[in-house]
C-alpha positions in Angstrom: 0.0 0.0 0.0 1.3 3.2 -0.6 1.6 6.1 1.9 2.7 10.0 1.2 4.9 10.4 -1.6 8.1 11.0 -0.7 9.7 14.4 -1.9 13.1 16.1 -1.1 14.7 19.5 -1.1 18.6 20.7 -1.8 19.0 24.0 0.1 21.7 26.3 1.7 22.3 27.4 5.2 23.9 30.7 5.9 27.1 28.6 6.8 27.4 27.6 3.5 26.7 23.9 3.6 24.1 22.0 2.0 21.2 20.4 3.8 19.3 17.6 1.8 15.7 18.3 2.8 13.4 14.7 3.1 10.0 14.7 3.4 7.0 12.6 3.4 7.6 8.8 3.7 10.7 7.2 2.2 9.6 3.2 2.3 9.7 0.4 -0.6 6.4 1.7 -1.6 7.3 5.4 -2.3 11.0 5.7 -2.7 11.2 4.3 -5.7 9.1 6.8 -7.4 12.2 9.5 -6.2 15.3 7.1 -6.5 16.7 7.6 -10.1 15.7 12.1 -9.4 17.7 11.8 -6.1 20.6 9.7 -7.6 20.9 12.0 -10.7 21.1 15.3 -8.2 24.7 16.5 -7.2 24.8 16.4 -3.2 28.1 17.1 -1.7 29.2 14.5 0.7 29.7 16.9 4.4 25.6 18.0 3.4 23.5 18.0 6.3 20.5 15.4 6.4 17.2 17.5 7.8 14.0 15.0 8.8 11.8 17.5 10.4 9.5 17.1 7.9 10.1 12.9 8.0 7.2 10.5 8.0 7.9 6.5 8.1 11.1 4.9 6.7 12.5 1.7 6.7 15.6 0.5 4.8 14.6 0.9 1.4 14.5 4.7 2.1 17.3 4.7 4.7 19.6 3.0 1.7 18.6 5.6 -0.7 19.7 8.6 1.4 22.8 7.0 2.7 23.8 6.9 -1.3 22.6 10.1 -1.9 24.9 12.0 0.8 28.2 9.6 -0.8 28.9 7.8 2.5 31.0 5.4 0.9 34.0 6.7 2.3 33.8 4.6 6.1 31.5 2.5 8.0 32.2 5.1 10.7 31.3 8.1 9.0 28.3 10.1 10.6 25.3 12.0 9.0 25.0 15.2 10.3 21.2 15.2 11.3 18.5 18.4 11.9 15.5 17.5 13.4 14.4 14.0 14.9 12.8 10.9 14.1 13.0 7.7 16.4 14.1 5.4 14.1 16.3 7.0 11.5 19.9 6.9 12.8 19.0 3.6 14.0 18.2 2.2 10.0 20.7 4.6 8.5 23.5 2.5 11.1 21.6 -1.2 10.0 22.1 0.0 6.1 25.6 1.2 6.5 26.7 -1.7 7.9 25.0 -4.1 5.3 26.1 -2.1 2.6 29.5 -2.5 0.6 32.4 -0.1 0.8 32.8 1.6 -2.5 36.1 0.1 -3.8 39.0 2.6 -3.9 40.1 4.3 -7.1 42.1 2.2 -9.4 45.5 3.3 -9.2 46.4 4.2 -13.2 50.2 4.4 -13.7 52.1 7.4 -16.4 51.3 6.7 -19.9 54.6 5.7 -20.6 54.6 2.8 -18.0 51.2 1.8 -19.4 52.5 1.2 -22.7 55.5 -0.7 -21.2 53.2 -2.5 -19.4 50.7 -3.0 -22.3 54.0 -4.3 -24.6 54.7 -6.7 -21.9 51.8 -8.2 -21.9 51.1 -8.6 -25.6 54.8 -10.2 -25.7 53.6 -12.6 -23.4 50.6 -13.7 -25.0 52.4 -13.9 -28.5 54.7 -16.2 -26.9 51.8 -18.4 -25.7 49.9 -18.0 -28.6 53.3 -19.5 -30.5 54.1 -22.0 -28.0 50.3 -23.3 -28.1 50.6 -23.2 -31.4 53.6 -25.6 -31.8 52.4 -27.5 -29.2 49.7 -28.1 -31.5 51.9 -28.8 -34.5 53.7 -31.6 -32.3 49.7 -33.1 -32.0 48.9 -32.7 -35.3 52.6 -34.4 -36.7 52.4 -37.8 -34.2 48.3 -38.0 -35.4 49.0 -37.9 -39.0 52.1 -40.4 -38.0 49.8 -42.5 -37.3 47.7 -42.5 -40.0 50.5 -42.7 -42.6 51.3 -45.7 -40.1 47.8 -47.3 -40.7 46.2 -45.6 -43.7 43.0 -47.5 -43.6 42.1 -44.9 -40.4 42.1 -42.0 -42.9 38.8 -40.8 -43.4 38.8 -40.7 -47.3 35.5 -39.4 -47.5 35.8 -36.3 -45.3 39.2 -35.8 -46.8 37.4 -35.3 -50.2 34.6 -33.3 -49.2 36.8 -30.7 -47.5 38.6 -31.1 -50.9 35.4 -29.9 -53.4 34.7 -27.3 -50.1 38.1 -25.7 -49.2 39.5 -26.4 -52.8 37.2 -26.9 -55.9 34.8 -24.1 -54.7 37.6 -22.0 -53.8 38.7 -22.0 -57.3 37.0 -19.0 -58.9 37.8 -16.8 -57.0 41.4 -17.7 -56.5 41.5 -17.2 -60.5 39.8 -14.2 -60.5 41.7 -12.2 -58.1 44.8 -13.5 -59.8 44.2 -12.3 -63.0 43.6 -8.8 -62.0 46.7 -9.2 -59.9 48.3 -10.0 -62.9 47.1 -7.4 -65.0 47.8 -4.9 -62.3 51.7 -5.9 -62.1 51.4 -5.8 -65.9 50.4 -2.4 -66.4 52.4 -0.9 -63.3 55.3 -2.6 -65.2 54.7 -1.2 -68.8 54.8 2.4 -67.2 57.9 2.1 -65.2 60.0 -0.3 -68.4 58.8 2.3 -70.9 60.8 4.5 -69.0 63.3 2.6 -69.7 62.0 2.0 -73.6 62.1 -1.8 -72.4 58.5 -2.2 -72.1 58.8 -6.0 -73.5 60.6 -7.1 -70.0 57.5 -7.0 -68.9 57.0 -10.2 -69.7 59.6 -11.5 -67.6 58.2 -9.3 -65.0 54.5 -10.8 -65.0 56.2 -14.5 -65.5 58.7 -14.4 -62.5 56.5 -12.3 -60.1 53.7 -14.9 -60.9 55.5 -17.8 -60.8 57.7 -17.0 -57.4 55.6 -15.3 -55.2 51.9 -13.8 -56.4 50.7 -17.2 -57.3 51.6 -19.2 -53.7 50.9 -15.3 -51.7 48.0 -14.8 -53.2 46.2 -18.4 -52.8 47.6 -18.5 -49.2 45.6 -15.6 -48.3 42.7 -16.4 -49.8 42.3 -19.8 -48.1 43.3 -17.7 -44.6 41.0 -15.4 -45.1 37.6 -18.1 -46.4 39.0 -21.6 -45.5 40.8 -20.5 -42.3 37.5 -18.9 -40.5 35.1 -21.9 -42.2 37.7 -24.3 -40.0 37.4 -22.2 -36.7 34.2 -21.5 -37.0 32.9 -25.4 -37.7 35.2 -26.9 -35.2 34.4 -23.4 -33.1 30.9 -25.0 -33.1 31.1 -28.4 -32.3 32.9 -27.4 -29.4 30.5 -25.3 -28.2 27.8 -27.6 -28.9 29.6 -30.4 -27.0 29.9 -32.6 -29.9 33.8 -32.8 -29.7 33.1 -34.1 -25.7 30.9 -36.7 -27.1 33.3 -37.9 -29.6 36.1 -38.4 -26.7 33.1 -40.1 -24.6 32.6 -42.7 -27.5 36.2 -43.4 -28.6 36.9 -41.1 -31.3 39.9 -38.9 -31.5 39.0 -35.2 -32.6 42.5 -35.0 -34.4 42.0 -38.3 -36.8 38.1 -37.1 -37.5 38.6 -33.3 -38.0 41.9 -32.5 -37.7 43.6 -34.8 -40.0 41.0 -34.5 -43.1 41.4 -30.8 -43.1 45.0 -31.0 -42.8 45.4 -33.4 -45.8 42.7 -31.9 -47.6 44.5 -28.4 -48.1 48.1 -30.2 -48.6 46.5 -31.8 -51.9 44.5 -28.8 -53.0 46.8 -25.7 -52.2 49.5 -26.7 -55.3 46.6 -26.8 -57.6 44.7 -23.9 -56.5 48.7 -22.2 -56.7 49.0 -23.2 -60.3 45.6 -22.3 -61.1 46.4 -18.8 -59.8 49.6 -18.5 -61.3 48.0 -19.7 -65.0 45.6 -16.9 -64.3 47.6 -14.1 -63.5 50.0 -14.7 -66.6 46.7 -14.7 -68.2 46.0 -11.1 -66.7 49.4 -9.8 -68.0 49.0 -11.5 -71.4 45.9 -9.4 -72.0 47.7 -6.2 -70.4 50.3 -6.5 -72.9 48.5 -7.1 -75.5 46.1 -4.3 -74.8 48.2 -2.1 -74.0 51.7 -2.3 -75.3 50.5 -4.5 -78.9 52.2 -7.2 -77.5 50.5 -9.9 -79.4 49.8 -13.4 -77.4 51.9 -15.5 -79.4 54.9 -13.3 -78.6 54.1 -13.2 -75.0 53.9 -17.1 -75.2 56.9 -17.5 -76.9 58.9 -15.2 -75.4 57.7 -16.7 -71.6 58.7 -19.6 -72.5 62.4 -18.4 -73.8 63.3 -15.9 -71.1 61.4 -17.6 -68.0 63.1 -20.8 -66.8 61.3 -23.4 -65.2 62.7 -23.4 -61.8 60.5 -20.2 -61.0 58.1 -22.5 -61.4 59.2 -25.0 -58.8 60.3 -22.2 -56.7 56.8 -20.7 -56.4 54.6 -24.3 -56.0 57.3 -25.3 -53.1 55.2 -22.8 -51.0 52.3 -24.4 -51.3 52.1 -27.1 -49.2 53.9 -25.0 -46.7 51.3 -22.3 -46.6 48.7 -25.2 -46.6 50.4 -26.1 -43.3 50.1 -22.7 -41.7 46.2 -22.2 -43.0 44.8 -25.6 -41.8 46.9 -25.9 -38.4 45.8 -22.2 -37.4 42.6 -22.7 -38.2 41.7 -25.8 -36.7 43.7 -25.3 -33.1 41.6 -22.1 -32.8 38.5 -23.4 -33.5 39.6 -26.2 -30.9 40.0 -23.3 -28.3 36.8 -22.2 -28.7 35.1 -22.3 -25.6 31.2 -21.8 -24.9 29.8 -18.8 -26.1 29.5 -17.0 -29.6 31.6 -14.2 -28.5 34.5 -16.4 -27.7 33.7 -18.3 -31.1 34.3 -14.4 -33.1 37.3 -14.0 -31.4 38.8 -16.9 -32.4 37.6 -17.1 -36.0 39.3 -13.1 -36.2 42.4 -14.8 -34.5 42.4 -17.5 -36.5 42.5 -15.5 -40.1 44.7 -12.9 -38.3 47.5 -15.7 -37.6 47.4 -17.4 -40.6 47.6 -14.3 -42.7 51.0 -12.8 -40.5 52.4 -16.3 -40.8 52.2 -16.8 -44.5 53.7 -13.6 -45.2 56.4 -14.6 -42.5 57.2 -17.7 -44.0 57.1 -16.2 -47.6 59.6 -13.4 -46.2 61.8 -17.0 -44.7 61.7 -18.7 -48.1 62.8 -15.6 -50.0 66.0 -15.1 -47.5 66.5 -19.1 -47.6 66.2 -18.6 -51.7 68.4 -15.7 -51.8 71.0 -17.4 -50.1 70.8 -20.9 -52.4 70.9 -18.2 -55.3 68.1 -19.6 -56.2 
């Protein structure tokens, strides 16, 4: 039942203080009316608490003006009190007691120590990240040990159908991107050779860049950034759903039935999707040539195949299965970390396309050292 509504007043005495003015009654049946008025109202925290004008209270009301006048400094901390009422100072003690001590102000260091200590910490979790990571390797190596060991365990059917899904589907627009890239390099070439008035070395150019490094780069990312988060975000799933528990509870090893199938899957597909990219970016070039510099396709065929030698090739599709690696190991230990909620399953699938991306241009940055350095 509800009584007199309750009101209040912020006022000054001629000392200078405030005095937080309550009237009418402050119970559970009234104070809520007020509460979100009175906790939106500035009240310093020395303002003095005057109840002349007081009806009933009980602890719903005694909470409220406990918060309002900031006592969160003590337990021991008194109102200063006009006027009487026989039960006030009595609740207001009950509430302060029962009531939490604000926490104290979170101590924020310089700027320059909170990016040393922000740098510290992302060190550390890199490291973890990489040492989970190989960890994971180490797992995935002794499973597919074993399966080389006893190939009747491979799961021929999964493999393939991760083949048409990761690989065959993939395959448009792997080709598609790579012959734009291709015609880019092309035409960014014939402006800077006919500089030079050496515009046919573009050719070479196209051939070598395509062959070596855009073909492998370029279908790497791709699977990283569509494969990659497909892995995470289907293993991601069966983790959250339980489904990977219930395949430990019933004798089946996640690595052999997801893992593993992935894993080969990509290893098969990755060198063909690689020459299918590189085909198409020569493609690109060819039709910059001829488009732009009247080099006719006959010439550009015949002169690729004079000036271009075939170890670029081999150099290039080397990559492949490496990359392949990278892609299907990053993506299916972070789906595998995936625990049970959709954010964590977002954060993993970024993570997962993130990694995969950093380490295939790491590894592509390795190979051309390593190539440099066998004059290769």
């Amino acid at each position: 039942m509800a009584g007199n509504p309750s009101q209040f007043q912020v006022d000054t005495d001629p000392n200078g203080k405030q005095v937080l003015s309550v009237i009418g009654d402050w119970t559970v049946w009234t104070a809520a009316e007020i509460q979100q008025k009175l906790g939106s109202t500035r009240i310093a925290y020395d303002a003095i608490l005057d109840v002349s004008r007081l009806e009933k209270i009980d602890t719903s009301g005694a909470y409220l003006i406990d918060r309002a006048l900031g006592a969160l400094e003590g337990i021991d901390d008194k109102i200063p009190i006009r006027g009487e009422h026989p039960t006030l100072e009595r609740l207001l003690g009950k509430v302060r007691k029962a009531s939490p001590a604000a926490p104290p102000d979170p101590i924020r260091p310089p700027g320059f120590i909170a990016l040393l200590n922000r740098a510290g910490y992302g060190a550390v979790q890199a490291w973890s990240e990489f040492m989970g990571l190989l960890s994971f390797i180490g797992e995935t190596t002794a499973t597919v040990g074993r399966l080389i060991a006893n190939p009747r365990r491979i799961r021929w059917k999964s493999v393939v159908a991760i083949m048409e899904e990761a690989g065959l589907d993939a395959l448009p627009i792997v080709c598609f991107l790579s012959f734009f890239i291709g015609l880019v390099i092309a035409f960014i070439g014939a402006n800077l050779l006919a500089m030079f008035n050496a515009s046919v070395f573009t050719v070479e150019l196209v051939g070598i860049g395509m062959l070596r490094e855009f073909g492998a780069v370029l279908t790497a990312i791709l699977l990283a950034g569509r494969t990659d988060s497909a892995f995470t975000a289907q293993i991601g799933a069966m983790k959250m759903t339980q489904e990977i528990d219930a395949m430990r509870t019933i004798g089946l090893d996640p690595m052999e039935a997801l893992v593993a199938p992935r894993l080969l899957a990509l290893i098969i597909m990755t060198p063909l999707l690689t020459f299918a990219a590189t085909i198409s970016g020569i493609a690109g070039g060819l039709v910059a040539a001829w488009s732009a510099m009247n080099i006719s396709p006959q010439m550009f065929i015949s002169r690729f195949a004079e000036v271009v030698p075939p170890q670029h090739f081999w150099v290039g599709i080397v990559k492949a299965p490496v990359f392949a690696l990278v892609v299907a190991m990053v993506g299916c230990r972070q789906g595998m970390l995936v625990e049970g909620d959709v954010v964590s399953l977002g954060r993993r699938t970024t993570s997962a396309v993130v990694q995969a991306i950093f380490l295939v241009i790491a590894l592509d940055a390795a190979f051309a050292v390593l190539y440099y350095m066998l004059n290769v």
